[in-house]
C-alpha positions in Angstrom: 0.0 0.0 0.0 1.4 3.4 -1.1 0.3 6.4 1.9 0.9 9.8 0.9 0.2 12.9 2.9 -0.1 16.1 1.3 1.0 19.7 2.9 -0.5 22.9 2.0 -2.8 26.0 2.7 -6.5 26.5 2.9 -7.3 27.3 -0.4 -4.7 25.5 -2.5 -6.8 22.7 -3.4 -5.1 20.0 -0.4 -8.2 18.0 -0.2 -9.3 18.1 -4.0 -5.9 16.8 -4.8 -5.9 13.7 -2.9 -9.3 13.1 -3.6 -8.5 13.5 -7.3 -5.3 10.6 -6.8 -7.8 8.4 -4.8 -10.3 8.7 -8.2 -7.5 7.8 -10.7 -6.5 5.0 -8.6 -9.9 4.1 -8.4 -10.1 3.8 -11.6 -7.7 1.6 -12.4 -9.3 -0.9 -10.9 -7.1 0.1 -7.2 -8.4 0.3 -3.4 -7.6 4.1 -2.5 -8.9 6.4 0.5 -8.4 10.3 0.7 -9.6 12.3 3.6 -8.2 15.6 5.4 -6.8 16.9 8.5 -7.9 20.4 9.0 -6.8 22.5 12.2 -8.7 25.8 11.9 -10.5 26.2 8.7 -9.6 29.2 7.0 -7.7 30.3 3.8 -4.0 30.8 4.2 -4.0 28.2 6.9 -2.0 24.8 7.3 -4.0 21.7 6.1 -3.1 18.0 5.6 -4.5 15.5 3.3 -3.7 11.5 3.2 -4.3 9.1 0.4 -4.1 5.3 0.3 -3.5 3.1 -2.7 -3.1 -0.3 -2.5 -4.5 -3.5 -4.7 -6.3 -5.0 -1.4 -9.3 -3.4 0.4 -7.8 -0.5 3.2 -9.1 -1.3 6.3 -6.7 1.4 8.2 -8.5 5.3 8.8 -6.2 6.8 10.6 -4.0 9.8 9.8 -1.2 8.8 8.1 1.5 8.9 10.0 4.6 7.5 8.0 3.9 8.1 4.5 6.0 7.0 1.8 5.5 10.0 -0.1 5.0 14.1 0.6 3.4 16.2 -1.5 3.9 19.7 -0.5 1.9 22.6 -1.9 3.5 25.4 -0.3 7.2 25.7 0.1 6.9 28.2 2.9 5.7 25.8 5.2 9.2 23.9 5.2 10.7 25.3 7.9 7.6 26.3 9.7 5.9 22.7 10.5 7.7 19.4 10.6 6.7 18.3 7.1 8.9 15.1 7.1 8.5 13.8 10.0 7.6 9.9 9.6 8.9 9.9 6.0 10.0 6.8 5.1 13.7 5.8 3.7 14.2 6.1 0.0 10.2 7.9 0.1 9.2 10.3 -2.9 8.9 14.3 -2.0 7.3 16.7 -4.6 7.4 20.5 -3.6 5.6 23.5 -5.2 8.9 25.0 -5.9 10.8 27.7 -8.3 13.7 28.0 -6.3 16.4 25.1 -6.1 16.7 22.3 -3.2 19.7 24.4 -1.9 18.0 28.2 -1.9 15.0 26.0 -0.1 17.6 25.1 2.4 16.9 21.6 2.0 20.9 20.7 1.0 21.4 18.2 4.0 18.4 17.0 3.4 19.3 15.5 -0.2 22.7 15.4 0.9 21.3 12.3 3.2 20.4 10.4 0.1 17.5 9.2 2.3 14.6 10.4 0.0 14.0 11.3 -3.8 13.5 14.9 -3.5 11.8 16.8 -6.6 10.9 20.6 -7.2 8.2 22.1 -9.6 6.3 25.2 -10.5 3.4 24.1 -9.8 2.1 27.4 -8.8 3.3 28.6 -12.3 1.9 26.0 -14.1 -1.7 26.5 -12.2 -1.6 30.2 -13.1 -0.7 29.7 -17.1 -3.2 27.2 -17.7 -6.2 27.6 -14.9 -5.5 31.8 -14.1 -5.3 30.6 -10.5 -2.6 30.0 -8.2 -4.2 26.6 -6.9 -0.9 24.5 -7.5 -2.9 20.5 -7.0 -3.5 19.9 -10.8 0.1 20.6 -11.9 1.4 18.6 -8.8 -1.3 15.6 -8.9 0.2 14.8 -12.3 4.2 15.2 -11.5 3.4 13.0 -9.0 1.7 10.4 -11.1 5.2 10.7 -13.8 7.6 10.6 -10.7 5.9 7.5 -9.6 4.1 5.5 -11.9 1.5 4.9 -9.5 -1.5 5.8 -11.5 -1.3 6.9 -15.1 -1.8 10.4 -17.0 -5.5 8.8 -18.4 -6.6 8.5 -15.1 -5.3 11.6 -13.2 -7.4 13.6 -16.6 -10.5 11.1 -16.0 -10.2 12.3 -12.6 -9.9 16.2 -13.0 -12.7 15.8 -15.7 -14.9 14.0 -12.9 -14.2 17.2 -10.6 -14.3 20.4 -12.7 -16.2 20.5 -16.1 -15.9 23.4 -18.6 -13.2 25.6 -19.2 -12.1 25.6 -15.5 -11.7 21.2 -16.5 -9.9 21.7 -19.5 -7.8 24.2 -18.1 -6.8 22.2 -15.3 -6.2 19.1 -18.0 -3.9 21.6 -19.9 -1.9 22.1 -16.3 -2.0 18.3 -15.6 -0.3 17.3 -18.8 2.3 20.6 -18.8 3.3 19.2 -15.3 3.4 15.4 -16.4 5.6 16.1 -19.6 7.8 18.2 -17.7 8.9 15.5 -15.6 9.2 13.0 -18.1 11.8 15.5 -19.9 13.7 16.2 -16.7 13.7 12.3 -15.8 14.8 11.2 -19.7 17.8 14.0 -19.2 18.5 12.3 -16.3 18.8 9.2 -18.1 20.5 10.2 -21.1 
């Protein structure tokens, strides 16, 4: 079972995000789960949101508590809440980022080799496609090219499920922008 727990702001879309993953696992024929954490519900806020994806039914409801992936939708709240706490060994972290792991102040960090640490702009990407800054879309699909775990198709079925219109398409346009960036950044990797 993959757990992810997602990190971000009222208003950035925390909750729609993992409910979005949960729906392309679904999809694909997977178990999944998404639910929130909230503290005090207002815009600008902290806020959490888990998702479970496994191939057998999840019986667990809890929090989750030792993910083996972060998602985290705003970069200022690295050194403000303990983001990585519980992480994993060798777990995936995608952060709404412009700025390098370094200029984040997350060198020892990567420096550990202990995770597989990835930046994106996903905040950028949000506001080219969707004219908002709400950075879930672009990040939802980096994560699904960083980890295979569900694929493009379904992270679009998804999105399509949740917004319709020109907001939908929009947010489709952000999706694939983030996905193929990744896969160029991973093939240079590999090249």
């Amino acid at each position: 079972m993959l757990q992810v727990r997602i990190h971000g702001r009222g208003g950035q879309g925390v909750v729609s995000g993992a409910e979005m993953l949960s729906v392309a696992a679904f999809l694909e024929g997977r178990h999944a789960q998404a639910f929130p954490s909230f503290g005090s519900e207002r815009m600008g806020a902290p806020v959490m949101a888990f998702c479970r994806i496994g191939d057998e039914p999840i019986r667990s409801r809890e929090p989750v508590m030792e993910p083996d992936a972060l998602i985290i939708q705003d970069a200022t709240l690295l050194h403000q809440v303990d983001l990585f706490n519980g992480l994993r060994a060798g777990g995936t972290v995608l952060i709404n980022a412009t700025r390098s792991q370094d200029e984040l102040g997350l060198d020892e960090l990567v420096a550990s080799n202990r995770y597989k640490l990835f930046t994106l702009p996903a905040t950028e990407i949000a506001l080219k496609h969707v004219g908002r800054a709400v950075p879930n879309v672009p990040l939802l699909a980096a994560f699904a090219a960083l980890t295979g775990i569900v694929k493009l198709e379904s992270v679009i079925a998804a999105i399509r499920d949740k917004f319709a219109g020109k907001v939908g398409e929009g947010n489709v346009a952000a999706a694939t922008d983030a996905f193929e960036r990744v896969r160029k950044e991973q093939e240079g990797q590999h090249a």
